[in-house]
N, C-alpha and C positions, 0 to 999 in steps of 0.2 A: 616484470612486476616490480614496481615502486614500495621495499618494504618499507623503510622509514612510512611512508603515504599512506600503506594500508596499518601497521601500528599507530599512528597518530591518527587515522581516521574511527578507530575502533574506541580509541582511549576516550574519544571526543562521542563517541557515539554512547560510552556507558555515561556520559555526564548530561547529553541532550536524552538518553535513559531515566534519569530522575524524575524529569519534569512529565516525559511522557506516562510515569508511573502515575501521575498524580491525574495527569488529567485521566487518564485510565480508572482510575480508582472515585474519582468525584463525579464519573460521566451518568449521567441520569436520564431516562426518556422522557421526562415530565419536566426540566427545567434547563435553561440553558445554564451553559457552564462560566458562565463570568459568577452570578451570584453564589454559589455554591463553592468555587475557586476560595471569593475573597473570604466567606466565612470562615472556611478552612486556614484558612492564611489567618485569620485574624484569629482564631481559635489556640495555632501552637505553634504557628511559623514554620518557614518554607520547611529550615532546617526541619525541624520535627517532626513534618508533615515526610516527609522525603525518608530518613533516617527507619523507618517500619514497615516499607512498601515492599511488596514483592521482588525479587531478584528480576523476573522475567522480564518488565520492561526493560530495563538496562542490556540486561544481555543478550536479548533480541536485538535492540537498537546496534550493540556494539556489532554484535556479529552483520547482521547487514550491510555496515558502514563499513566494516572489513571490507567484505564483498563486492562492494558498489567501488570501493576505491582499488580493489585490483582489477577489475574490471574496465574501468575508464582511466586510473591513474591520472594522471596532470591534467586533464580534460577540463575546459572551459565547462561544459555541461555538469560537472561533478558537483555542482552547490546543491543544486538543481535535484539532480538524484537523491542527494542525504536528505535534504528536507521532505524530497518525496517518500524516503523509506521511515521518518519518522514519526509522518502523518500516519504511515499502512499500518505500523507497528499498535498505534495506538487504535484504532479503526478496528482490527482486527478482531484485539483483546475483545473489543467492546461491542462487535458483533457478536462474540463467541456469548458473555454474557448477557445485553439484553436485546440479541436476535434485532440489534438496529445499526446502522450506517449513520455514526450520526454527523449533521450539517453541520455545526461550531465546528471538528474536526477536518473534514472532507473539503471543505470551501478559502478555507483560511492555506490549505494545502497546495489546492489547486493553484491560487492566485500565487503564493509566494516561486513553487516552484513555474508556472508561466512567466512571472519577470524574471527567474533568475536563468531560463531555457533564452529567453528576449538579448538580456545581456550576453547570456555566453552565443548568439547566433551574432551580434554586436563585434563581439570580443576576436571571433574566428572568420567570420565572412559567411556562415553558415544560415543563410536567410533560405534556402532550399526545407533543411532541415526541420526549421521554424515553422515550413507550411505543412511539411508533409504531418507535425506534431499536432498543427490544427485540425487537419484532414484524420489523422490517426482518434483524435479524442471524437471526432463527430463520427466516425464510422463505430468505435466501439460504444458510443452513446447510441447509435440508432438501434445499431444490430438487435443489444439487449433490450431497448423499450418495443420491439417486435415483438421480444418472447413473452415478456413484462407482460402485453395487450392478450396474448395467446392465452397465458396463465399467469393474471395477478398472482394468485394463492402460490405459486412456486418461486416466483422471481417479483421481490418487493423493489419499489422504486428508488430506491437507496442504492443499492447494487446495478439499476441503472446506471445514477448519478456517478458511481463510484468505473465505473467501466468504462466512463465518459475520460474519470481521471486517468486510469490508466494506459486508457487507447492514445492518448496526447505521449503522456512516455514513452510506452512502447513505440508510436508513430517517430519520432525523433529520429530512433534510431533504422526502424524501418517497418514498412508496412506490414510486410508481410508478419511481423514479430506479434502483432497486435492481432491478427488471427490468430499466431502460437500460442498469446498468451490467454486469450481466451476459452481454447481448446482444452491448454491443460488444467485450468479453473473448473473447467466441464467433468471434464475426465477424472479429476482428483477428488469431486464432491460423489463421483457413481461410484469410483474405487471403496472409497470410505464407505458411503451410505450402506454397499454391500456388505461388507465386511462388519459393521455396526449390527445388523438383522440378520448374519448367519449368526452371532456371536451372541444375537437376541437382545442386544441391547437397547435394538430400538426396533418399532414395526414399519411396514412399507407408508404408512400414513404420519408416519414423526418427521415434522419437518429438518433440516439443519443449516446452522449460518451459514449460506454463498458466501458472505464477502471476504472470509480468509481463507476460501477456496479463491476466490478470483485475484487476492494477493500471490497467493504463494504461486500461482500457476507466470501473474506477470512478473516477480523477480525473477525464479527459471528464468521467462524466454528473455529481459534483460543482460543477468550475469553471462546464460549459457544459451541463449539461443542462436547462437554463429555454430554454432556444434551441432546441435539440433536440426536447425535447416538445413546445414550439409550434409547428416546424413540418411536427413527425412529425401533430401534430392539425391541419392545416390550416391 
């Protein structure tokens, strides 16, 4: 493991932290987030704007970026990852709050980490990889608009869209990860949801956000799923 790599990647993750605080905090289901941005910005400046925001964006972002950089260390893919972890970071938040996956977020995500996957399969000779990432985002895009069609009222189309993103990730590094990582998305939302309704806090009929269920399940199978599938195989 690459300390210097995972300390500069962390330091750099609490500063790409800020901004993801903000768009976190301006994210709204009723308008996009460009105009609501600039008003804010025009209202008391970035700094200001930044300077009273929750700890959690930052600290989430940093510790990820930890993670993703001990993980891959020197890896041509590693742009790739951080942009991806600080699309989830903000996605997350903002499912938890208004129970949406939103597009401004999720698209702008996708697209930068696909060029920067493009280049690093450029950079490495890794044009296998590049398809199997393609193949990866269309299988965990289908899989879930299955369940999507099964039960809209369970699985909103956002969580489609966003399974779409991480099956590309996951697929990168391997297929099979992309079934792990949707497993434990599954698994982590029934773990919860149970423990929520012994605990009374909610009834069998309260919904809860999937999509930071289907993060956290695909960081797992990126940072730690070579552990996982060996000793799910024996």
């Amino acid at each position: 493991m690459n300390g210097p790599l995972v300390v500069g990647c962390a330091a750099l993750g609490l500063a790409v932290g800020g901004f993801v605080s903000v768009v976190i905090d301006t994210a709204s289901p009723d308008e996009p987030l460009g105009p609501r941005l600039r008003r804010r910005l025009d209202a008391g400046g970035a700094a200001a704007m930044v300077s009273y925001r929750s700890p959690v964006g930052p600290l989430a972002t940093a510790a990820v970026f930890g993670a993703l950089a001990a993980r891959f260390g020197a890896d041509a893919a590693l742009p790739a990852f951080l942009v991806l972890a600080a699309g989830l970071v903000a996605i997350s938040v903002i499912d938890l709050r208004h129970f949406l996956v939103p597009n401004h977020v999720l698209y702008p995500t996708l697209f930068a980490m696909a060029a920067l996957l493009v280049v690093a399969a450029a950079v490495d000779g890794r044009g296998g990889d590049l398809g199997r990432a393609a193949l990866g985002g269309a299988l965990g895009f289908a899989g879930m608009f299955l369940v999507h069609l099964a039960s809209p009222a369970s699985l909103g189309f956002g969580d489609v869209r966003l399974s779409g993103l991480l099956g590309a990730a996951l697929g990168w590094l391997s297929l099979s990860r992309v079934l792990l990582g949707l497993f434990l998305g599954f698994l982590g939302a029934a773990l919860v949801g149970v423990v929520l309704i012994a605990a009374g806090r909610r009834s069998g009929k309260d919904s809860l956000p999937f999509g930071p269920f289907l993060v956290t399940g695909a960081l797992v199978a990126i940072v730690a799923g070579g552990p996982l599938l060996d000793w799910y195989s024996g």
